[in-house]
PDB file of N, CA, C and O in Angstrom:
ATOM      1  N   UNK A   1      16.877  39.448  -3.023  1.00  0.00           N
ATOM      2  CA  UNK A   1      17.830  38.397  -3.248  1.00  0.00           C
ATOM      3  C   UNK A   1      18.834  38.417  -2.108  1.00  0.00           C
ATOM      4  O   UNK A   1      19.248  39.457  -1.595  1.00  0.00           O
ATOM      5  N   UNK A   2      19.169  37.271  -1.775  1.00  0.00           N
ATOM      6  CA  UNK A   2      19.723  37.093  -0.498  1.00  0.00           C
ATOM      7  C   UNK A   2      21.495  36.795  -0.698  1.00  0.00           C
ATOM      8  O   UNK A   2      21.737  35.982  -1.589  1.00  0.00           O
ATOM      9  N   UNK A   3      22.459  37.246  -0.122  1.00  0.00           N
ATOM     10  CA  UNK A   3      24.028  36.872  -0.493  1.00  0.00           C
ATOM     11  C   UNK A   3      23.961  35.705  -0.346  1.00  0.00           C
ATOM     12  O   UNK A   3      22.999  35.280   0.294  1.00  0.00           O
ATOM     13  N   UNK A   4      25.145  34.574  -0.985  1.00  0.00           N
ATOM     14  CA  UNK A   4      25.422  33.429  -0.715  1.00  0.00           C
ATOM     15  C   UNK A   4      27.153  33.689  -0.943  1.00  0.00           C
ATOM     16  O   UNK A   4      27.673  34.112  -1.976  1.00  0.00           O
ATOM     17  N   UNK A   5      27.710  33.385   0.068  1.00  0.00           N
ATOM     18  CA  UNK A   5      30.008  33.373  -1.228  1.00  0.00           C
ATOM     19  C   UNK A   5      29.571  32.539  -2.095  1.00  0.00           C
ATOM     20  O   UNK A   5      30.484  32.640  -2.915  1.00  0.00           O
ATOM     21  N   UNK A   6      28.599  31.513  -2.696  1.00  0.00           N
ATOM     22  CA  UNK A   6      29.036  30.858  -3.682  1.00  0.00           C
ATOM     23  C   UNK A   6      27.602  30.344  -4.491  1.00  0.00           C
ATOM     24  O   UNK A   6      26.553  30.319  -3.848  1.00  0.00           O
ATOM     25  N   UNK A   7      27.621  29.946  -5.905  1.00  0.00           N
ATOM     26  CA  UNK A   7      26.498  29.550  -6.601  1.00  0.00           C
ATOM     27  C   UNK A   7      26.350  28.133  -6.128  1.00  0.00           C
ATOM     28  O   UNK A   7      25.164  27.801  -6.128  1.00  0.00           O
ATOM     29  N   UNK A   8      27.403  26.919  -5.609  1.00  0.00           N
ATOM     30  CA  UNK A   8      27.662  26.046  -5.104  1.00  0.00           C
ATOM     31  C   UNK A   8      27.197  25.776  -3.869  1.00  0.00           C
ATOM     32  O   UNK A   8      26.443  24.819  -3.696  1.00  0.00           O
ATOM     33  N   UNK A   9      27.559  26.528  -2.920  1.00  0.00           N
ATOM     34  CA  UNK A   9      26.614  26.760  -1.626  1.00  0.00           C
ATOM     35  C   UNK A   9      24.919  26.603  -1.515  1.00  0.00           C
ATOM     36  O   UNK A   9      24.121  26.049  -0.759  1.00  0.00           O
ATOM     37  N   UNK A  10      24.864  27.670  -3.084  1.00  0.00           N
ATOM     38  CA  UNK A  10      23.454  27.866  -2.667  1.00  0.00           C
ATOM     39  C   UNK A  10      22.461  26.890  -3.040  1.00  0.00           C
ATOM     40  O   UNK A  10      21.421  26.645  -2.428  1.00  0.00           O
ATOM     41  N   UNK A  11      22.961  26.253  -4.307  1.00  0.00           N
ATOM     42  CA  UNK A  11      22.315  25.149  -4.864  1.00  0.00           C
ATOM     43  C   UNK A  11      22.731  23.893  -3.830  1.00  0.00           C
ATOM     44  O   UNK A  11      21.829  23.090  -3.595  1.00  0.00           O
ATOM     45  N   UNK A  12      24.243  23.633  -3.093  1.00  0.00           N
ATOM     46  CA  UNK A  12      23.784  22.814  -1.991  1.00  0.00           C
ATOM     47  C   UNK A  12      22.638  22.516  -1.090  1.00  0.00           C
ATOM     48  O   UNK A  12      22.234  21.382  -0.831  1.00  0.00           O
ATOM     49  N   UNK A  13      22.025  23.914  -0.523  1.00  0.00           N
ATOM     50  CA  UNK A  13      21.379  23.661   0.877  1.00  0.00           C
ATOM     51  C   UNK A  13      20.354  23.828   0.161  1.00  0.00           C
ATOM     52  O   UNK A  13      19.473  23.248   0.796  1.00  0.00           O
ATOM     53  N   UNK A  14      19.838  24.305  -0.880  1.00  0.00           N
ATOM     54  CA  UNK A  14      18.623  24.136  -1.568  1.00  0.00           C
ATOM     55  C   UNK A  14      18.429  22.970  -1.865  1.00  0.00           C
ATOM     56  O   UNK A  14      17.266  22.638  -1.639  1.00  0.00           O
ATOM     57  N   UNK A  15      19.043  22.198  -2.268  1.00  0.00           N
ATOM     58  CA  UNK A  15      18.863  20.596  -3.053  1.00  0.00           C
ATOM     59  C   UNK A  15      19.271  19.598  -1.448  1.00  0.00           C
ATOM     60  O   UNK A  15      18.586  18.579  -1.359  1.00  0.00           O
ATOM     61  N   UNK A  16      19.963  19.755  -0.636  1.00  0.00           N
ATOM     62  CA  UNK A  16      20.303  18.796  -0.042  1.00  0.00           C
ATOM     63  C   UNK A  16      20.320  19.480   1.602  1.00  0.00           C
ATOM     64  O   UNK A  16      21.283  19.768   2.313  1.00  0.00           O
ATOM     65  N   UNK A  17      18.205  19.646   1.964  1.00  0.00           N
ATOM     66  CA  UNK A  17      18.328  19.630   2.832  1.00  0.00           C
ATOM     67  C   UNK A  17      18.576  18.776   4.082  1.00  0.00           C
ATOM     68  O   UNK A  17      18.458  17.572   3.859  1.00  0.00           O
ATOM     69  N   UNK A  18      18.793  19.002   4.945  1.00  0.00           N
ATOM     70  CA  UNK A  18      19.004  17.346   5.743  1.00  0.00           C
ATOM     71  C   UNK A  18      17.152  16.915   6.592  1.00  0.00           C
ATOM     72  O   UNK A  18      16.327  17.474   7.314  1.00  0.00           O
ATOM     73  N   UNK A  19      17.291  15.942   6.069  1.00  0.00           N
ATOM     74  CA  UNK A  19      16.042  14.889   6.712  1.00  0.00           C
ATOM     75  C   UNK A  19      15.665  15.013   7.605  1.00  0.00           C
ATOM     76  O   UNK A  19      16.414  15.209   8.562  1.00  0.00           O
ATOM     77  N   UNK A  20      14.013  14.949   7.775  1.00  0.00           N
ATOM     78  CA  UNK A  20      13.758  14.866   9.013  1.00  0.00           C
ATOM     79  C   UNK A  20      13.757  13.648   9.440  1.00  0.00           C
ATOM     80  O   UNK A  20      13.489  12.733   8.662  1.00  0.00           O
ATOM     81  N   UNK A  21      14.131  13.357  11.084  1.00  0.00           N
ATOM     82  CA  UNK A  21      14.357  12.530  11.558  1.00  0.00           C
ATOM     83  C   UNK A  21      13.101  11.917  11.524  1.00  0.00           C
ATOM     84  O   UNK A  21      12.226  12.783  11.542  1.00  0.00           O
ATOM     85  N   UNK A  22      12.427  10.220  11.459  1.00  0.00           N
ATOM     86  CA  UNK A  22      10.957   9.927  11.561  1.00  0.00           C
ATOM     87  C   UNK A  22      11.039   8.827  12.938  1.00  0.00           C
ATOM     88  O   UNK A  22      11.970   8.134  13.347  1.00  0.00           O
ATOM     89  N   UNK A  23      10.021   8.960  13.296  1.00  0.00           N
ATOM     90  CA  UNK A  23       9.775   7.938  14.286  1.00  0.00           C
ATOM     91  C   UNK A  23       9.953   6.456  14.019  1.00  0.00           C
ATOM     92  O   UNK A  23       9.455   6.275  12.908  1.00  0.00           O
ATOM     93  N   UNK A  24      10.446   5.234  14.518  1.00  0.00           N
ATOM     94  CA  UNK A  24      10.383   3.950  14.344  1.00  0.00           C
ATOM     95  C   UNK A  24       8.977   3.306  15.013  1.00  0.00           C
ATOM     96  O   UNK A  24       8.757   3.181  16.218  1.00  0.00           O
ATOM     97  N   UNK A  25       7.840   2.829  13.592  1.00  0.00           N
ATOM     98  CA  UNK A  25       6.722   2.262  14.398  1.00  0.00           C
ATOM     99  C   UNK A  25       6.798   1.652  15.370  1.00  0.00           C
ATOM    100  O   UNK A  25       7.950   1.227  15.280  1.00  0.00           O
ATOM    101  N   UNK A  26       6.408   1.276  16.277  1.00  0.00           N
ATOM    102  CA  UNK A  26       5.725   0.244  17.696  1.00  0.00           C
ATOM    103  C   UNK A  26       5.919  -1.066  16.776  1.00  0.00           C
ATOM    104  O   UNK A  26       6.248  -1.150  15.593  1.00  0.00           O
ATOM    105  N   UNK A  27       5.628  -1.978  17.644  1.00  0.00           N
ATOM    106  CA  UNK A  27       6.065  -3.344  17.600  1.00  0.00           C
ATOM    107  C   UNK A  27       4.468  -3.851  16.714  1.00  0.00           C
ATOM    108  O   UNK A  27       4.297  -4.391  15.621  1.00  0.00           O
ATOM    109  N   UNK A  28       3.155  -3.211  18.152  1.00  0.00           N
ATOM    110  CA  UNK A  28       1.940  -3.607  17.540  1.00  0.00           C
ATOM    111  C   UNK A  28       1.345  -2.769  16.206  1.00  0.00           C
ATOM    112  O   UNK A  28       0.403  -3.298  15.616  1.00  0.00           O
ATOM    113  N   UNK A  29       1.934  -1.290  15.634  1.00  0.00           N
ATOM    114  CA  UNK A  29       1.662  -1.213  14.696  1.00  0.00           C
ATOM    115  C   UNK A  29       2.146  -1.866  13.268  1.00  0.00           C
ATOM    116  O   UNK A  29       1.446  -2.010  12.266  1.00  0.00           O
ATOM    117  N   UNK A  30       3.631  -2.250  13.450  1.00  0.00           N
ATOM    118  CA  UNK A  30       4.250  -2.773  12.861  1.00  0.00           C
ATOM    119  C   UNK A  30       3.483  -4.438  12.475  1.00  0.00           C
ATOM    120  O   UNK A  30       3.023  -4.890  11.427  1.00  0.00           O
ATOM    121  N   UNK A  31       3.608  -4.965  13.735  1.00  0.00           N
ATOM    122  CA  UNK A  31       2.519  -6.120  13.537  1.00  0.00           C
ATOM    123  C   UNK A  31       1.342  -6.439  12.581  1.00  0.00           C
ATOM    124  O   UNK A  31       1.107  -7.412  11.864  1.00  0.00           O
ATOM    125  N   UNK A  32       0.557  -5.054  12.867  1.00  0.00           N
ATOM    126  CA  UNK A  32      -0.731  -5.058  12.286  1.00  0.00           C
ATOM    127  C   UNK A  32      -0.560  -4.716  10.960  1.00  0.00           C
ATOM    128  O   UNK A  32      -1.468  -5.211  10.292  1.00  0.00           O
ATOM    129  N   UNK A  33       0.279  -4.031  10.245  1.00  0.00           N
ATOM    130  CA  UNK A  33       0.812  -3.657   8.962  1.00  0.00           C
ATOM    131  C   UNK A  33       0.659  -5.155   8.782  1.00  0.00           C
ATOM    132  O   UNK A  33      -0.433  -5.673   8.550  1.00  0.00           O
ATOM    133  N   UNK A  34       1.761  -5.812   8.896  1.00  0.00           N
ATOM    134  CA  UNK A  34       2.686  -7.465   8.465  1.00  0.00           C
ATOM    135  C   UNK A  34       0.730  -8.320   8.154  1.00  0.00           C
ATOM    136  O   UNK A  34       0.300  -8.735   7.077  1.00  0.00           O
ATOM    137  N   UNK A  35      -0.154  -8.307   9.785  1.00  0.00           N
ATOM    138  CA  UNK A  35      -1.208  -8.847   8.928  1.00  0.00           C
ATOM    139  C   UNK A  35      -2.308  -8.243   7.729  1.00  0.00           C
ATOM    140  O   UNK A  35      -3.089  -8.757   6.928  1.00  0.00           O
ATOM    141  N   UNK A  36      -1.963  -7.097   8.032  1.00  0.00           N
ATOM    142  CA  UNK A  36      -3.160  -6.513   7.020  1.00  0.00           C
ATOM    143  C   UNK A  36      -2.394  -6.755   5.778  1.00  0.00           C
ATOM    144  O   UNK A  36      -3.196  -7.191   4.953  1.00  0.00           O
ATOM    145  N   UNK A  37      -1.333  -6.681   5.321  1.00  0.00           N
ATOM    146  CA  UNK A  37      -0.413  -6.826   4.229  1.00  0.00           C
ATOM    147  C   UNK A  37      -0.949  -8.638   3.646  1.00  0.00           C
ATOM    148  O   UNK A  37      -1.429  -9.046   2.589  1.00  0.00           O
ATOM    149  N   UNK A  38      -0.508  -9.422   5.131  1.00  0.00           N
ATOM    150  CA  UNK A  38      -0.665 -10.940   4.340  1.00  0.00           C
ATOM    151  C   UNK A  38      -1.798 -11.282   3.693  1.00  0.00           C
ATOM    152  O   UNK A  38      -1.925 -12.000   2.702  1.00  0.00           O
ATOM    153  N   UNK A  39      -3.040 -10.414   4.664  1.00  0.00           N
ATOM    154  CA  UNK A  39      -4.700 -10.775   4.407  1.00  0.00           C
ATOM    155  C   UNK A  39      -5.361 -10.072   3.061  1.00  0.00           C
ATOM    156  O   UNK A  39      -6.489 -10.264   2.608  1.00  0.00           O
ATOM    157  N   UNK A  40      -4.237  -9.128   2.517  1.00  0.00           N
ATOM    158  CA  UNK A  40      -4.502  -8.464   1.372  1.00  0.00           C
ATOM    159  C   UNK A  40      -3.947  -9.042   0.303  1.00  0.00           C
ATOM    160  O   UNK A  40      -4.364  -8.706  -0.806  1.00  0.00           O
ATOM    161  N   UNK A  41      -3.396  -9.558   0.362  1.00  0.00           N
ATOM    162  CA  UNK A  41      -2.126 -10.697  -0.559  1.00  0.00           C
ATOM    163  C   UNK A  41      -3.023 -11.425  -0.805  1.00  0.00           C
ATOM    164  O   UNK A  41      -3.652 -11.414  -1.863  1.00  0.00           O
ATOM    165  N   UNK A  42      -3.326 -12.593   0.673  1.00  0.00           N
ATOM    166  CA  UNK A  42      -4.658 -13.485   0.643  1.00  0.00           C
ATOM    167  C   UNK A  42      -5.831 -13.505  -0.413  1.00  0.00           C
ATOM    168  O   UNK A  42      -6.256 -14.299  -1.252  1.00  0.00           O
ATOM    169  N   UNK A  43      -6.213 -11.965   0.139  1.00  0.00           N
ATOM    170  CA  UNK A  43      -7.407 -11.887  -0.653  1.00  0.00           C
ATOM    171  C   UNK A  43      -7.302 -11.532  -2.546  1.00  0.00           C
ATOM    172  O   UNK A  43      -8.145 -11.819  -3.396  1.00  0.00           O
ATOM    173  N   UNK A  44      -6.094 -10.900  -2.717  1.00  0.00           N
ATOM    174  CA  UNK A  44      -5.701 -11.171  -4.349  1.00  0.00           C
ATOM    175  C   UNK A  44      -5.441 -12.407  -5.201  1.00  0.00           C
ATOM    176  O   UNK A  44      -5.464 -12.503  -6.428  1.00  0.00           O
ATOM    177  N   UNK A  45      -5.166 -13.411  -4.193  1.00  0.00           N
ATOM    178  CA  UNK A  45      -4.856 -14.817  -4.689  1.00  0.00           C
ATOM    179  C   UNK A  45      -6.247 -15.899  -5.140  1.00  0.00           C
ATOM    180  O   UNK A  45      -6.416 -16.842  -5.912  1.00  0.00           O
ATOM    181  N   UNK A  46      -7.361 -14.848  -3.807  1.00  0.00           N
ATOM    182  CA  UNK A  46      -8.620 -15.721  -3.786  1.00  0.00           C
ATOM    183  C   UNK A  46      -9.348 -15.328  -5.114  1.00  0.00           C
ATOM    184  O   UNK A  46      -9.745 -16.167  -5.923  1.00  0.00           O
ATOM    185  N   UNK A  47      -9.490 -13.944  -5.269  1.00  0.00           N
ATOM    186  CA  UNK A  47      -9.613 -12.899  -6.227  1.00  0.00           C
ATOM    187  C   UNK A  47      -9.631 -13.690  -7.587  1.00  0.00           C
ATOM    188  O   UNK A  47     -10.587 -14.079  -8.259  1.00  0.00           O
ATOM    189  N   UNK A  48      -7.762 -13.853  -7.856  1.00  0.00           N
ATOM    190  CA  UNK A  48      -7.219 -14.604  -8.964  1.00  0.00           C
ATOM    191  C   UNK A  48      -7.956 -15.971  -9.428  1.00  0.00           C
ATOM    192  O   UNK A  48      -8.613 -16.191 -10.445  1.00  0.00           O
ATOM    193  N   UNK A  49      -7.628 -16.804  -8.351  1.00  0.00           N
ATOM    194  CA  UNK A  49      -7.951 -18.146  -8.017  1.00  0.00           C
ATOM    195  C   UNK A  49      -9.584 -18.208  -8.595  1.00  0.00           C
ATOM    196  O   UNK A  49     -10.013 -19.227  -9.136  1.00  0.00           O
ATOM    197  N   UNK A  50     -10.319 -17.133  -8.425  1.00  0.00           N
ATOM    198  CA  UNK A  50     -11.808 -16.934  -8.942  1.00  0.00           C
ATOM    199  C   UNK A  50     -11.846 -16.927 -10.409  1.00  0.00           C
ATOM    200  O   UNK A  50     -12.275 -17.770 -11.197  1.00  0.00           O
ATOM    201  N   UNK A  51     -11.099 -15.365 -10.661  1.00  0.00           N
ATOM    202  CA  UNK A  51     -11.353 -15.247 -12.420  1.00  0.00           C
ATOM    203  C   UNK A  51     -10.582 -16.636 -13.212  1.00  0.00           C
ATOM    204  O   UNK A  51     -10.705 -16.791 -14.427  1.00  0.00           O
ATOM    205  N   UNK A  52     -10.061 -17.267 -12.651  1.00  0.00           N
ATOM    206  CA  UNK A  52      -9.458 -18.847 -13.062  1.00  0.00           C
ATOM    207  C   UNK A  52     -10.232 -19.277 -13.328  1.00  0.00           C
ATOM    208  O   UNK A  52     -10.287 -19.592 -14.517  1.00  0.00           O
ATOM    209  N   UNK A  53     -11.287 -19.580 -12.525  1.00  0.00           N
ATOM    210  CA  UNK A  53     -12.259 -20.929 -12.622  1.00  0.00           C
ATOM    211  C   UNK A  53     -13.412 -20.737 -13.170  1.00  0.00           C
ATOM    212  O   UNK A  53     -14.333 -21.522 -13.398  1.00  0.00           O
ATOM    213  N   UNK A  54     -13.196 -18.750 -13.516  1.00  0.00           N
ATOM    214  CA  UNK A  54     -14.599 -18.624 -14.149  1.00  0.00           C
ATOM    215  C   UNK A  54     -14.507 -18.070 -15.612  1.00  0.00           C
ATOM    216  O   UNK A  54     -15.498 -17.949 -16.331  1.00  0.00           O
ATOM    217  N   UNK A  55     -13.378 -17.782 -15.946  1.00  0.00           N
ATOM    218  CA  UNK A  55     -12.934 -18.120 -17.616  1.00  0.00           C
ATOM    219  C   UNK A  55     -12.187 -16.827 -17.631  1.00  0.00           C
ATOM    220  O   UNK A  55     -11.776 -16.473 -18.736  1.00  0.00           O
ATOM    221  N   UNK A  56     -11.876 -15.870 -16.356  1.00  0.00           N
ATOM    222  CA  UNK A  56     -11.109 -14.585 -16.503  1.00  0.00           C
ATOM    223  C   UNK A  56     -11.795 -12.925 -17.588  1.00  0.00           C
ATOM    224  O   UNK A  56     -11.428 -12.034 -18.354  1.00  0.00           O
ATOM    225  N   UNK A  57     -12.790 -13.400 -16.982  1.00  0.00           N
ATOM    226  CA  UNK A  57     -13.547 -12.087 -17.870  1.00  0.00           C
ATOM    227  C   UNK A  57     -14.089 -11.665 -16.554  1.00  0.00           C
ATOM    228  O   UNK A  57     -14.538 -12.398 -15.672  1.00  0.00           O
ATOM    229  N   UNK A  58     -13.957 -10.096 -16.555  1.00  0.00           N
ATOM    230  CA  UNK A  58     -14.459  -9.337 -15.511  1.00  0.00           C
ATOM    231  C   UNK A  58     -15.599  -8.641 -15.710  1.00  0.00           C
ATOM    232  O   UNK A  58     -15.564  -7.511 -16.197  1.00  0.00           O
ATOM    233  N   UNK A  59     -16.681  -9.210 -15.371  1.00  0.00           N
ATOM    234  CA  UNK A  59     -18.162  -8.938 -15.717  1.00  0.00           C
ATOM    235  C   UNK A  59     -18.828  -8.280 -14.969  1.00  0.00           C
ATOM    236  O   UNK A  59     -18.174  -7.862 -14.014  1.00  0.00           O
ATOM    237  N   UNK A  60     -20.476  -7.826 -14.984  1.00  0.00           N
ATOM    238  CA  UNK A  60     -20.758  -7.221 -13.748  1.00  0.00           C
ATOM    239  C   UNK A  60     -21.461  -8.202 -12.725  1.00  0.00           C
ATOM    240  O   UNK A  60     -21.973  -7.753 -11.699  1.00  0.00           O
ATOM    241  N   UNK A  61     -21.473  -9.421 -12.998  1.00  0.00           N
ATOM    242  CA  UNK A  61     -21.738 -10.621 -12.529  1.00  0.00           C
ATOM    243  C   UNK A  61     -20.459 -11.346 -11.701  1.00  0.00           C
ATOM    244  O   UNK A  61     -20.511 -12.002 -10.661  1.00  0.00           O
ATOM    245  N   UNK A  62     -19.258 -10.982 -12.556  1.00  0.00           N
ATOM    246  CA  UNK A  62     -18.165 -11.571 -11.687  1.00  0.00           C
ATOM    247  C   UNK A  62     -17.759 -10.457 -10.465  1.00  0.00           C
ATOM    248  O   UNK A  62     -17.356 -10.798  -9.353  1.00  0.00           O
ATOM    249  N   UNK A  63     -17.987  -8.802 -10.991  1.00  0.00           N
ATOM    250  CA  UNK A  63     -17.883  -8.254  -9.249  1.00  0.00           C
ATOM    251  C   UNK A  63     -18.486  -8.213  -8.814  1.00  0.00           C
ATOM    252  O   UNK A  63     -18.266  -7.437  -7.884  1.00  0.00           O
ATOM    253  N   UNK A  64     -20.173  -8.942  -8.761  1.00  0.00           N
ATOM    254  CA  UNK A  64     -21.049  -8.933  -8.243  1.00  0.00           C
ATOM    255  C   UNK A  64     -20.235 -10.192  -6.753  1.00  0.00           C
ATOM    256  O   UNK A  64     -20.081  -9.880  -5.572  1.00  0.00           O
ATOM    257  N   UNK A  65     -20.020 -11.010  -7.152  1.00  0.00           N
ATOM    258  CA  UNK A  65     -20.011 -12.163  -7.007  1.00  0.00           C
ATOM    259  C   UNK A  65     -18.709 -11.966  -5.861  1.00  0.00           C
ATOM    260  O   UNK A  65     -18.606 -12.299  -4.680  1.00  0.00           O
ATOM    261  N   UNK A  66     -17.976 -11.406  -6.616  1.00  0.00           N
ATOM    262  CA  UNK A  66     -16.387 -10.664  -5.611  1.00  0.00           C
ATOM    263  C   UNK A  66     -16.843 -10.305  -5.095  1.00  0.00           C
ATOM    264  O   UNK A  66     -17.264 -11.289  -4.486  1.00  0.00           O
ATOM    265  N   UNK A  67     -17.538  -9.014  -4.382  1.00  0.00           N
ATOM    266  CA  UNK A  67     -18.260  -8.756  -3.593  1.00  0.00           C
ATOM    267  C   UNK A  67     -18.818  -9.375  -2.719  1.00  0.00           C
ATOM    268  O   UNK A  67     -18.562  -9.016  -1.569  1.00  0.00           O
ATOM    269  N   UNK A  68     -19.449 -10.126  -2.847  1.00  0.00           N
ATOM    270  CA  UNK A  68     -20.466 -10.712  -1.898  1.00  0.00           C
ATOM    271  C   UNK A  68     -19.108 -11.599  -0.879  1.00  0.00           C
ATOM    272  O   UNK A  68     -18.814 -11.514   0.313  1.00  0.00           O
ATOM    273  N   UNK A  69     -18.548 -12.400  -1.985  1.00  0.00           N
ATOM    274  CA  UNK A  69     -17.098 -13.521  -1.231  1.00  0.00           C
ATOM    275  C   UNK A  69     -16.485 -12.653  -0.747  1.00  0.00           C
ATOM    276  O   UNK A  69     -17.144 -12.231   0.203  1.00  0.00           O
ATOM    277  N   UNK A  70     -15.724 -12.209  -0.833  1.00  0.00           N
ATOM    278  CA  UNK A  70     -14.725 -11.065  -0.079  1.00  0.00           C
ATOM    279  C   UNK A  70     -14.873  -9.835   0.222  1.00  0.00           C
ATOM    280  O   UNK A  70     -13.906  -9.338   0.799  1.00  0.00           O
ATOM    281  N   UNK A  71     -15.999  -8.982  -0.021  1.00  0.00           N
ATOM    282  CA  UNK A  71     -16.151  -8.132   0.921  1.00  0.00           C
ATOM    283  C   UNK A  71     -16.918  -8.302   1.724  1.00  0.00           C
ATOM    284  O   UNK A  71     -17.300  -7.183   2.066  1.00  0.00           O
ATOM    285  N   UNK A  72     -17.625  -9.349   2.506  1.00  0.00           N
ATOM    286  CA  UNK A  72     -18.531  -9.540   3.104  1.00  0.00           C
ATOM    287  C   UNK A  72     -17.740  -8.780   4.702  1.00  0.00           C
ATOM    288  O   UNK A  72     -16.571  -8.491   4.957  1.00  0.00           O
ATOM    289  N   UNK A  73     -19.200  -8.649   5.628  1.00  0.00           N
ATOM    290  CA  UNK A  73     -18.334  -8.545   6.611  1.00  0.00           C
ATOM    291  C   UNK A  73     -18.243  -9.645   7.773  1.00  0.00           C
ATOM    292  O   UNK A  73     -18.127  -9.441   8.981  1.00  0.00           O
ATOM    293  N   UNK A  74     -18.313 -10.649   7.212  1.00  0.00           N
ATOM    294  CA  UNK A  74     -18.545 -11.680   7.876  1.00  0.00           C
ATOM    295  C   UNK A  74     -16.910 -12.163   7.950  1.00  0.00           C
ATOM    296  O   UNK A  74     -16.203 -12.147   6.942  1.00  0.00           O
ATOM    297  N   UNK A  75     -16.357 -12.641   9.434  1.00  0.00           N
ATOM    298  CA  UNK A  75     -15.080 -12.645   9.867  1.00  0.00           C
ATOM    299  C   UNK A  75     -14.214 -14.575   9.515  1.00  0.00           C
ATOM    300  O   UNK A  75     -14.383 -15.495  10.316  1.00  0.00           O
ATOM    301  N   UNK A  76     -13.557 -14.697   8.487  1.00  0.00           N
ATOM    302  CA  UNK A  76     -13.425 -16.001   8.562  1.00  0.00           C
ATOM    303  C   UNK A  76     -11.969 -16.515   9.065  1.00  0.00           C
ATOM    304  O   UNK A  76     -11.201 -17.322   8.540  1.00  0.00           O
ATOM    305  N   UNK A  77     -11.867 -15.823  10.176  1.00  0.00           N
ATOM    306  CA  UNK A  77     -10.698 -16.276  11.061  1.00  0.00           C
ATOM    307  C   UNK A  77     -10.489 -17.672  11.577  1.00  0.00           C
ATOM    308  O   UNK A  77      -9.514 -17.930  12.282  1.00  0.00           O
TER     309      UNK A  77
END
């Protein structure tokens, strides 16, 4: 067991060490976050917009079907 002058002290620097400092992303990682974020949004709306029109039951026919539409790897930029 190690001295401390105080029970106050010790539970300070135990509980409230100071932070590490973190790096501020790049401009282009930052970027690429902002689109992968919108295109994931995107793709929850298309998602939604699906179980809408197909009565909202999640079948193995309806992730069949998700699948094929949105995970394809076909690029629709």
């Amino acid at each position: 067991m190690s001295y401390t002058p105080s029970a106050v002290e010790a539970a300070f620097t135990a509980t409230y060490a100071p932070a590490k400092a973190t790096r501020k992303r790049g401009l282009v990682a930052r970027m690429l976050d902002t689109l992968m974020a919108a295109r994931m949004r995107q793709a929850e709306r298309d998602v939604a917009r699906y179980f809408s029109e197909t009565g909202g039951k999640f079948t193995d026919e309806a992730e069949r079907e998700i699948e094929r539409r949105f995970l394809s790897s076909s690029s629709r930029l």
